[in-house]
Backbone as ProteinMPNN parsed JSONL, in Angstrom:
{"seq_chain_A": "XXXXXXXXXXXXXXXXXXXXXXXXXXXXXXXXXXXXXXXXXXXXXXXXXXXXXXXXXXXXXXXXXXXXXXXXXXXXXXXXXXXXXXXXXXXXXXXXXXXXXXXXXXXXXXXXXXXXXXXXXXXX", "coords_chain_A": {"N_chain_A": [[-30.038, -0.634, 29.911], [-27.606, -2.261, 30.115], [-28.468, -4.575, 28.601], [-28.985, -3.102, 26.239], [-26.649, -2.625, 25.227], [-25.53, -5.058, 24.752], [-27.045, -6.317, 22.82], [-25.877, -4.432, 20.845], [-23.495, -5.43, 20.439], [-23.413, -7.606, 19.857], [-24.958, -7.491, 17.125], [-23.216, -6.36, 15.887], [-21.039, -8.42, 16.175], [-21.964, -10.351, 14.609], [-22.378, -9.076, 12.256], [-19.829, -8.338, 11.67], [-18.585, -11.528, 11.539], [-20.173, -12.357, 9.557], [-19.167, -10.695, 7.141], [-16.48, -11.436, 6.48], [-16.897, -14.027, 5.366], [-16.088, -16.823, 4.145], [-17.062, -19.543, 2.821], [-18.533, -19.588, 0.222], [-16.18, -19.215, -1.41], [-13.509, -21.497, -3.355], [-11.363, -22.392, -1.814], [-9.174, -24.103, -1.248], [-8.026, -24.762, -3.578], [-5.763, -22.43, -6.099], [-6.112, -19.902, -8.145], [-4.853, -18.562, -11.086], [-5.498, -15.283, -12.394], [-4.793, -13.513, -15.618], [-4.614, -10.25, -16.408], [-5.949, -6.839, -17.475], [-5.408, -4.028, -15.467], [-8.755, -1.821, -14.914], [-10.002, -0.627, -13.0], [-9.039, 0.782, -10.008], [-9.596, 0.745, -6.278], [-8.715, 2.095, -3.727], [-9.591, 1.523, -0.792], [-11.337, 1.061, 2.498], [-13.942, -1.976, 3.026], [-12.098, -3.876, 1.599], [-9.625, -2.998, -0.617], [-10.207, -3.146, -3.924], [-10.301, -4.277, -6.838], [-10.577, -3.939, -10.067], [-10.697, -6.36, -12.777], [-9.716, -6.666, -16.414], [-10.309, -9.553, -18.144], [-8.904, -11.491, -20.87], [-9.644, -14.245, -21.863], [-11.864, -14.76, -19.757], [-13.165, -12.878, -18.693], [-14.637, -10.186, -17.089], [-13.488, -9.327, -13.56], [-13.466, -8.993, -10.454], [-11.641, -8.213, -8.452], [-10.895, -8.799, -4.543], [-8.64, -7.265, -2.788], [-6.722, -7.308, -0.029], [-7.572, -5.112, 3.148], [-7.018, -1.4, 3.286], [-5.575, -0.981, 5.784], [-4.128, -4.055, 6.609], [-2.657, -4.218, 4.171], [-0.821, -2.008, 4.095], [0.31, -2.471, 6.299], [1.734, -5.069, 5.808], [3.732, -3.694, 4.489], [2.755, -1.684, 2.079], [2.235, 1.297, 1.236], [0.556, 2.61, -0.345], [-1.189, 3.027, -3.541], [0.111, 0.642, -5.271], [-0.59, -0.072, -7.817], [-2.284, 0.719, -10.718], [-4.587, 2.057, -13.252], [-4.707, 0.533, -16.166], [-2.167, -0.837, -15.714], [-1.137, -4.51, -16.409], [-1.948, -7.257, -15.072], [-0.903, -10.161, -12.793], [-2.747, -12.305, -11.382], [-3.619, -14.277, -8.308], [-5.433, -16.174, -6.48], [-8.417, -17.01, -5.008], [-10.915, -18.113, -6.341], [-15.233, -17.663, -6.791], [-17.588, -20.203, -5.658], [-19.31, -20.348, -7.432], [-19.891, -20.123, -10.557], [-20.909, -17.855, -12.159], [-20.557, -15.592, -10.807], [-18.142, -13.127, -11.143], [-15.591, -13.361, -9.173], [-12.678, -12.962, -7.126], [-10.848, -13.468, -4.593], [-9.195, -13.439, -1.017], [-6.917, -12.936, -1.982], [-3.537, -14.126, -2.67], [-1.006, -13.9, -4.367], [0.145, -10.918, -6.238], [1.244, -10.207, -9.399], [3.294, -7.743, -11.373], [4.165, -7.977, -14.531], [5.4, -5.944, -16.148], [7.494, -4.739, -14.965], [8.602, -5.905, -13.049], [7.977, -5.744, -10.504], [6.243, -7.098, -7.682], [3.866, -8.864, -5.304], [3.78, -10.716, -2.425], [1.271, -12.655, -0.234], [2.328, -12.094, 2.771], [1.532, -14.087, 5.306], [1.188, -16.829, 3.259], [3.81, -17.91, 2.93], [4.484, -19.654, 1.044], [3.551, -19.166, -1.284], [2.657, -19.845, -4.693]], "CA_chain_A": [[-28.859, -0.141, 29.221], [-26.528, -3.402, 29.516], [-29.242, -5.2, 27.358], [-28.969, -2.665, 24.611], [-24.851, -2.993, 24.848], [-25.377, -6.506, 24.733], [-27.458, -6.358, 21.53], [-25.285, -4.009, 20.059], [-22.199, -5.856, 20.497], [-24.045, -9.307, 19.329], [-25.431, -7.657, 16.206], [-21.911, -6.107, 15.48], [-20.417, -9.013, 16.001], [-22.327, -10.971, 13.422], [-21.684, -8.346, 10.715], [-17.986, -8.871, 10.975], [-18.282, -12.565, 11.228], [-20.907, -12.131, 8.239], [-18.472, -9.917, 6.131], [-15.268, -11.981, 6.595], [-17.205, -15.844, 5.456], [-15.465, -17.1, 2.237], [-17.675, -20.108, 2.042], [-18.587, -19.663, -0.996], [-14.792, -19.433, -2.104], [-12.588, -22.77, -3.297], [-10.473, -22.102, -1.104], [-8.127, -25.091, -1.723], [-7.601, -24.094, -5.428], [-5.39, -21.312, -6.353], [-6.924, -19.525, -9.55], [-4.281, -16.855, -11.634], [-6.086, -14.682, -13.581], [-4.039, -12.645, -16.274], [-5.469, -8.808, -17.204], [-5.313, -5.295, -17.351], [-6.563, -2.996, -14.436], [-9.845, -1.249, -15.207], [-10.685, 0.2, -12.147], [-8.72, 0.462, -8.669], [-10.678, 1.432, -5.462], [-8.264, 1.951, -2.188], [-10.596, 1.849, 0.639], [-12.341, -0.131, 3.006], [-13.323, -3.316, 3.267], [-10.764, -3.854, 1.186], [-8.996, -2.416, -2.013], [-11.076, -3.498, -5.056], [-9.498, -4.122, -8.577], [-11.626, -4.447, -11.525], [-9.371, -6.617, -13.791], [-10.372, -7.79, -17.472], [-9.44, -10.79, -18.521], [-8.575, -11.627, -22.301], [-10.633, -15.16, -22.04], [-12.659, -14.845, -19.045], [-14.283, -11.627, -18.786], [-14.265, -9.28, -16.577], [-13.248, -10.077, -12.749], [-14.036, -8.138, -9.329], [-10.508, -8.688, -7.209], [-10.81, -8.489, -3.497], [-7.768, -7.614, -1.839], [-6.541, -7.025, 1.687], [-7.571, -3.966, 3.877], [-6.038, -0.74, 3.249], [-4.757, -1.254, 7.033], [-3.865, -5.12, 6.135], [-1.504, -4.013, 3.321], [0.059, -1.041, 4.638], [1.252, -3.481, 7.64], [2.55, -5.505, 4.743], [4.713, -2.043, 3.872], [2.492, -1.137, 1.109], [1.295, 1.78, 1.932], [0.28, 3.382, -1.149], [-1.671, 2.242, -4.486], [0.869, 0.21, -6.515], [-1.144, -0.62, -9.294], [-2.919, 1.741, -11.601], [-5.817, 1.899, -14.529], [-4.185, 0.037, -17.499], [-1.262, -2.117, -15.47], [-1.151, -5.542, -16.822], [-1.098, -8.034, -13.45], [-1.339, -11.818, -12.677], [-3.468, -12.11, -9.224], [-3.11, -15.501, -7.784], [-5.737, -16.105, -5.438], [-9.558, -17.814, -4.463], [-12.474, -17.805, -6.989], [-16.071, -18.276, -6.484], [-17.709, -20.971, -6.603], [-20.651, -19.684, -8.493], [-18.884, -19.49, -11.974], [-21.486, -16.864, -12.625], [-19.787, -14.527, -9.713], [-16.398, -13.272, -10.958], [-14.813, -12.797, -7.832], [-11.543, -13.544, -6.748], [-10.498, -12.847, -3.062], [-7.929, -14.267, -0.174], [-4.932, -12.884, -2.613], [-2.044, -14.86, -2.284], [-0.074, -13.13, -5.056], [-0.126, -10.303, -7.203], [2.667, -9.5, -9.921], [2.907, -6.775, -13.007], [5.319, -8.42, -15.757], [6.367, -5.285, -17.24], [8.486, -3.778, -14.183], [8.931, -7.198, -12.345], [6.829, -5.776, -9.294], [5.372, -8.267, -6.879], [3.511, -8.799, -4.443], [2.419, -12.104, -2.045], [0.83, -12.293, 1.033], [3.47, -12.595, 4.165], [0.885, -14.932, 5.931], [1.677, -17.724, 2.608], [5.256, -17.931, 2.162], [5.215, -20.557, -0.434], [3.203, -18.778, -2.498], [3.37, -19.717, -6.42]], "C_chain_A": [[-27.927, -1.295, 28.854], [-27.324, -3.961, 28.075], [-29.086, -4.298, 25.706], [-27.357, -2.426, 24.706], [-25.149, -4.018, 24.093], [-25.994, -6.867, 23.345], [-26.653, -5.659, 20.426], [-24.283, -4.746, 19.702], [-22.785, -7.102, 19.669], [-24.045, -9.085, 17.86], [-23.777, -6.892, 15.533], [-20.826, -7.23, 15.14], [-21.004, -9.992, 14.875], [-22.245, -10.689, 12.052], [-20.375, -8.85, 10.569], [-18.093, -10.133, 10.263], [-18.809, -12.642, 9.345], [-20.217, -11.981, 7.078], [-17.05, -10.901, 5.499], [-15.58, -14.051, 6.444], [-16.67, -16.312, 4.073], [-16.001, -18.703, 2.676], [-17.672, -20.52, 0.66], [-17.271, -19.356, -2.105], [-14.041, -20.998, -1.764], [-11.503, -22.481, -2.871], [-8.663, -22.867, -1.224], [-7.755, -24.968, -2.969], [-7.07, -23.308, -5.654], [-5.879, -21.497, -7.796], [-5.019, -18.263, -9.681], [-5.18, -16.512, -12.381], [-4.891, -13.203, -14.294], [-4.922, -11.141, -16.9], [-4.703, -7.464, -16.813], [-6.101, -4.577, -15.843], [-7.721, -2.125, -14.899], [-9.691, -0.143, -14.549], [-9.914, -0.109, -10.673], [-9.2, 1.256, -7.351], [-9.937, 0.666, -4.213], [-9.011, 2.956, -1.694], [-10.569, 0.551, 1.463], [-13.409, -0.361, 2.824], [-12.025, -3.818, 2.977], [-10.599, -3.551, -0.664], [-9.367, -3.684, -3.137], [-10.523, -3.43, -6.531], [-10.333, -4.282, -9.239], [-10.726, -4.928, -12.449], [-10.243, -7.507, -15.175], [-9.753, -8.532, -18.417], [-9.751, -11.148, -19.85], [-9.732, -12.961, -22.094], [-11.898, -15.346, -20.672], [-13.565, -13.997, -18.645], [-13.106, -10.769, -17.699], [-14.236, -9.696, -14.804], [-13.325, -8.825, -10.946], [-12.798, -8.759, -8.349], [-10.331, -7.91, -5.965], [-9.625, -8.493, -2.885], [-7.99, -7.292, -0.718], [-7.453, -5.985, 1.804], [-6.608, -3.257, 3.54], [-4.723, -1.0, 4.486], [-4.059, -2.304, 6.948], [-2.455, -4.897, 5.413], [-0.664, -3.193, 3.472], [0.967, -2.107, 6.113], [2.248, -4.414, 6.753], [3.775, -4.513, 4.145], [4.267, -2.077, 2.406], [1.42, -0.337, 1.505], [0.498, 2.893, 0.792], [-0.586, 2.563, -2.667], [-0.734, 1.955, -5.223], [0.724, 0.139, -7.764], [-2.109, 0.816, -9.747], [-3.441, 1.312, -12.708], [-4.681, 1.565, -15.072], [-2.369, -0.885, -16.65], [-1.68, -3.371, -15.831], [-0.756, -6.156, -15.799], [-1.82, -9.229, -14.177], [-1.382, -11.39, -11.492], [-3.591, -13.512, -9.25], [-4.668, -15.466, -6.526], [-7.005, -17.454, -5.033], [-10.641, -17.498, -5.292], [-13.686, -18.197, -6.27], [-16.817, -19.146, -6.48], [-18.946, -21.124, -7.435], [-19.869, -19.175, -9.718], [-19.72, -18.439, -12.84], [-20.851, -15.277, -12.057], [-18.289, -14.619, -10.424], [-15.999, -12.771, -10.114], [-14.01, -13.581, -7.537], [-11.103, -12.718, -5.226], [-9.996, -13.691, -2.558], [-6.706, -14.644, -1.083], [-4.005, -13.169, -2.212], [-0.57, -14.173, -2.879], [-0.286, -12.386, -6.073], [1.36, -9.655, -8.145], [2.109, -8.319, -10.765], [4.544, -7.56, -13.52], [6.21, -7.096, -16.108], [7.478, -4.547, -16.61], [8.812, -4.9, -13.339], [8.244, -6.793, -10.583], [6.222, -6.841, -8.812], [5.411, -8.542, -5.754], [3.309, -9.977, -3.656], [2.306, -12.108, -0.178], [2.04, -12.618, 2.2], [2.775, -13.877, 5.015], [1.374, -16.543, 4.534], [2.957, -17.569, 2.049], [5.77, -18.793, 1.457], [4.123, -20.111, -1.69], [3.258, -19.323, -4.272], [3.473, -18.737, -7.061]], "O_chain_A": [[-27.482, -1.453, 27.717], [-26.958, -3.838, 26.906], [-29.083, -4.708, 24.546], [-27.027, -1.747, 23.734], [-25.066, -3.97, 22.866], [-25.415, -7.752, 22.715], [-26.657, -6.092, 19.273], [-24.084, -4.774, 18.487], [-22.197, -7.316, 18.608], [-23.477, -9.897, 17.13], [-23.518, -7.258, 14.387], [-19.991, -7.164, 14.238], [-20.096, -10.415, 14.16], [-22.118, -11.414, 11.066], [-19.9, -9.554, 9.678], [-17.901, -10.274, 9.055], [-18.151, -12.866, 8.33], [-20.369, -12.724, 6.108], [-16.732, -11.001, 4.314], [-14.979, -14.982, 6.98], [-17.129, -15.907, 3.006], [-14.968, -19.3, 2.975], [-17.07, -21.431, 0.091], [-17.382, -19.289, -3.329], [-13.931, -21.569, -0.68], [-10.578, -22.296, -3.662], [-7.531, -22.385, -1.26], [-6.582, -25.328, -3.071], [-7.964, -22.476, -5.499], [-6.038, -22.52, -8.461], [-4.393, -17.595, -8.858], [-5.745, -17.347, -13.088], [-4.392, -12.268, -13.667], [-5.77, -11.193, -17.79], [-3.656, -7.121, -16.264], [-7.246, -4.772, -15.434], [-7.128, -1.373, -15.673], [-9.39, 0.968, -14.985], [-10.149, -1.202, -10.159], [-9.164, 2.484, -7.432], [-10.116, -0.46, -3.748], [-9.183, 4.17, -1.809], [-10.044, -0.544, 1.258], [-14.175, 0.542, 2.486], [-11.113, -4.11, 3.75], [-11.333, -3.865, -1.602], [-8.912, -4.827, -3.149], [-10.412, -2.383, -7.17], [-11.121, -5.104, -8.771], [-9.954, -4.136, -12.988], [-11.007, -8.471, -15.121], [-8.907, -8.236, -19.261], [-10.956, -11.142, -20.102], [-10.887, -12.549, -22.2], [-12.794, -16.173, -20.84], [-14.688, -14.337, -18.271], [-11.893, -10.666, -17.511], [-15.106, -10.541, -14.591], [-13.015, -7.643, -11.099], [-13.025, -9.694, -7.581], [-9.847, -6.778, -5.946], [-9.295, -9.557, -2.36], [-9.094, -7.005, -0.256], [-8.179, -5.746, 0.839], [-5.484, -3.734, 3.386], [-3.512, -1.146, 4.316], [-2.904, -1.962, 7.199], [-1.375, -5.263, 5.877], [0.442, -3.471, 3.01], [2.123, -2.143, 6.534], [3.45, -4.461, 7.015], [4.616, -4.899, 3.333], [5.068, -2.401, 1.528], [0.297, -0.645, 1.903], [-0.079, 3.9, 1.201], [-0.46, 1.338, -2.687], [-0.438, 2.84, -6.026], [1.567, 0.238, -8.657], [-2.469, 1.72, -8.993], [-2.977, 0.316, -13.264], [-3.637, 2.09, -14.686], [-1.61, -1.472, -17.421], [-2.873, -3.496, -15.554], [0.379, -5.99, -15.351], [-2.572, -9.432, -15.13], [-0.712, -10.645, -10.777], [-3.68, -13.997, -10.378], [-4.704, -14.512, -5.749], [-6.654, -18.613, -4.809], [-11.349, -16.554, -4.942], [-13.568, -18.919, -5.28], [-17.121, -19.272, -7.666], [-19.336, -22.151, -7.99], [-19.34, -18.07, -9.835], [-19.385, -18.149, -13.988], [-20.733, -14.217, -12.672], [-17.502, -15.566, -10.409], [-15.97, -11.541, -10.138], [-14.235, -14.79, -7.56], [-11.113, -11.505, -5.017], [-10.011, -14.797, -3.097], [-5.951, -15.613, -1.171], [-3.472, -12.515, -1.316], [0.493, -13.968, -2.293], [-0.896, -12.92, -6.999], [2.233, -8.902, -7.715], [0.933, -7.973, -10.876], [5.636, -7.602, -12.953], [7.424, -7.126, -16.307], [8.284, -3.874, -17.252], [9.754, -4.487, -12.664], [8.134, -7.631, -9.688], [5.622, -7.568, -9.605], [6.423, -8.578, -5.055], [2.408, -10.604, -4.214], [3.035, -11.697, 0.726], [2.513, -13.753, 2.163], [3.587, -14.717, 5.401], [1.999, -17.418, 5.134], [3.187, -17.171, 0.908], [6.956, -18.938, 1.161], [3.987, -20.676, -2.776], [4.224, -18.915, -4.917], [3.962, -18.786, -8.19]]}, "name": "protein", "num_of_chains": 1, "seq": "XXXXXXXXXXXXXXXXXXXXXXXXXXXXXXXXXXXXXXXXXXXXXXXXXXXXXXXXXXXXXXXXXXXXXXXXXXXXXXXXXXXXXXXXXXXXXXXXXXXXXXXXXXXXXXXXXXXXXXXXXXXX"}
């Protein structure tokens, strides 16, 4: 019985680590990307934007955890299909992958809304 804890817990714990490896993000680089919302998807892992970008295409933005951002006091979807944002954050570095994740800051221009992570408080 311990032995199959002990495997459980091992192979559990390697998913997380697994899930949570930004590697393959330039981490040291902040990227903005300017677009409209497509598609917004609050859940877990974490709340999923689809944003498409006038010269770059189309862009797959990872934010926080629902839980994550609600601790932030946002506890509700701010953004909506057809908002116009600037997301601030970490591209990949496979310039075939559009993915942007470890959001630093997210605005909307047209209501002065904005967002940036409490963990970077110098944000740009």
């Amino acid at each position: 019985m311990r032995k199959g804890l002990l495997l459980v817990a091992l192979l559990t714990a390697g998913l997380a680590s697994g899930h949570h490896n930004y590697a393959a993000y330039d981490r040291d680089t902040l990227v903005s990307l300017e677009g409209t919302v497509q598609q917004i998807l609050w859940g877990n892992p974490h709340v999923v934007i689809t944003l498409r970008t006038e010269n770059k295409g189309e862009y797959t933005v990872e934010w926080g955890s629902v839980f994550q951002l609600s601790r932030a006091g946002i506890k509700a979807a701010p953004v909506k299909q057809g908002d116009h944002l600037i997301v601030t954050g970490s591209v990949n570095k496979d310039p075939e992958k559009h993915i942007l994740t470890l959001v630093r800051s997210m605005s909307r221009p047209a209501d002065g809304w904005h967002w940036a992570d409490p963990r970077y408080p110098t944000t740009p």
